[in-house]
N, C-alpha and C positions, 0 to 999 in steps of 0.2 A: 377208749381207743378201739373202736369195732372192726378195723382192718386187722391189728394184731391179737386182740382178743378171739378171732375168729381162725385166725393163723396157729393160737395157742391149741384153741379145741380142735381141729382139725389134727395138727398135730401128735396130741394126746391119742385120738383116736387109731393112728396110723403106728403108733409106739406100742399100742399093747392088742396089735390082732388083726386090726382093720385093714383090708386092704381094698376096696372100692366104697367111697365116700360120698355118699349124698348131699346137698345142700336144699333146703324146704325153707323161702325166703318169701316177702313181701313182696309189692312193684316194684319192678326195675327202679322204677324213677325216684324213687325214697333215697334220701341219702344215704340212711340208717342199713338198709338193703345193699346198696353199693360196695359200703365199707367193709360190710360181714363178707358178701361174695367176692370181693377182692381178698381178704385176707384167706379164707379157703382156698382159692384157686395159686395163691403162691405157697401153699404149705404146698399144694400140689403138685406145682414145678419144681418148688427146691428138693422133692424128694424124688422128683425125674417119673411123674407118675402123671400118666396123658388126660388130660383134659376132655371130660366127655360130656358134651352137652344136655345128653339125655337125661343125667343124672344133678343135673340144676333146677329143677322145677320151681319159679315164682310166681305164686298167684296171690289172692287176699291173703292176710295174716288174720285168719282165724280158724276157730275150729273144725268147721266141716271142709273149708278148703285145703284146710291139713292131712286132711281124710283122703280127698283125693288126689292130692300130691302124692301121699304115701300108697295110697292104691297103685297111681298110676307109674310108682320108684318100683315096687313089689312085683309087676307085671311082666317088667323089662327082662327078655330075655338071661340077662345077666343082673341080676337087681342088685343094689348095692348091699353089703353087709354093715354099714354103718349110717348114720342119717346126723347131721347137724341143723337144726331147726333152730330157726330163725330167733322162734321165743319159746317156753316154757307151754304157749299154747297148744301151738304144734307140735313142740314134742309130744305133749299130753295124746294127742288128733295121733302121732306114727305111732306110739305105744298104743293103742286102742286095734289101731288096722294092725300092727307087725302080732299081734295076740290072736285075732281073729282069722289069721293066717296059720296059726297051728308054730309061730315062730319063738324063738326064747330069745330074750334081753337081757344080756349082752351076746351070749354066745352065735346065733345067727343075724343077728343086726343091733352093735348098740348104737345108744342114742345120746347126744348133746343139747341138752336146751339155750335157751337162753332167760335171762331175768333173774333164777333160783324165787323163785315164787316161793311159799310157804308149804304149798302143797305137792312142790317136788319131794319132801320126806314121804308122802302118806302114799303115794303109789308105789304100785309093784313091779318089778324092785324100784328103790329110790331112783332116780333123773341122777345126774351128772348136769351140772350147769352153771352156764358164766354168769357171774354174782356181778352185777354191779355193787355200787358204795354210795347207796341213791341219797343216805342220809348226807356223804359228804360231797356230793355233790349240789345238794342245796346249801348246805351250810359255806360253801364256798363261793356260790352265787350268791347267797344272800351278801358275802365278806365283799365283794366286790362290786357288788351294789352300793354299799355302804361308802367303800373306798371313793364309787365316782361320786354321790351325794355329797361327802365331803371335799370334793374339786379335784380329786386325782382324775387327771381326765389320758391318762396311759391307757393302749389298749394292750389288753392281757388275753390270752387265752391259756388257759387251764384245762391241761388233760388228769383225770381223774383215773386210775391204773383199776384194771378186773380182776378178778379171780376167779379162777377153774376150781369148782367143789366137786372135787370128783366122789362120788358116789357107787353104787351096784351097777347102773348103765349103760358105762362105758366099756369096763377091761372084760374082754374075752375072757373066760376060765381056761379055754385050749388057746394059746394063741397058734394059731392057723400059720 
């Protein structure tokens, strides 16, 4: 569920410090995209906190576009103190730029991935990031493949539930 999973991390981030929150996403047009910056834009609202375009930037989902998303978040008069990136790539791209900035993670900007890749432990500090359950999410397509194979011809959809690995990333040491 990428609207609420996206609502959780935002969330999280606004609970221990954050108070101007970035989002660093794919094409508009991506479903995948839609669903993450819907669910940020209503942690947004339900915590009565204004909606500011500048601080949305989607371009490619990858590395070097993440570079300049996060260049061009870091620029802004007011830059945000938190970033939710889209995937674990990006976050990788805003910890690169928020370091060469002279910045610390978490305390002046933390960061949220997405995926929890393997290599969110080995960088510094460790990512915070939304873990899908990709094993059960095959094994449950595979279950329902099977099921219609066998003539169950019900349509099902199955939402698969996330989890927030919070890590060194995210919490503020001073919360602000």
């Amino acid at each position: 569920d990428g609207a609420q999973s996206a609502q959780m991390a935002t969330q999280h981030l606004l609970d221990n410090g954050s108070k101007r929150v970035a989002f660093i996403g794919g094409a508009n047009h991506l479903d995948i995209v839609k669903r993450r910056k819907h669910g940020y834009l209503e942690a947004l609202r339900e915590n009565r906190i204004p909606i500011e375009k500048e601080l949305v930037v989607c371009r490619k989902i990858d590395y070097e576009e993440g570079k300049i998303a996060t260049e061009t978040l870091l620029s802004l008069p007011q830059p945000p103190d938190a970033i939710l990136a889209m995937n674990d790539t990006l976050a990788f791209a805003a910890m690169e730029v928020v370091k060469n900035h002279g910045l610390r993670i978490p305390d002046d900007v933390a960061i949220i991935g997405y995926t929890d890749e393997q290599h969110a432990n080995y960088v510094e500090p460790k990512l915070s990031a939304v873990s899908h359950q990709t094993y059960k999410m095959g094994e449950t397509a595979c279950q329902l493949l099977i099921d219609q194979i066998k003539g169950d011809k019900t349509i099902k959809q199955v939402m698969i539930p996330t989890h927030l690995q919070i890590r060194e990333s995210s919490i503020k040491k001073t919360k602000m």
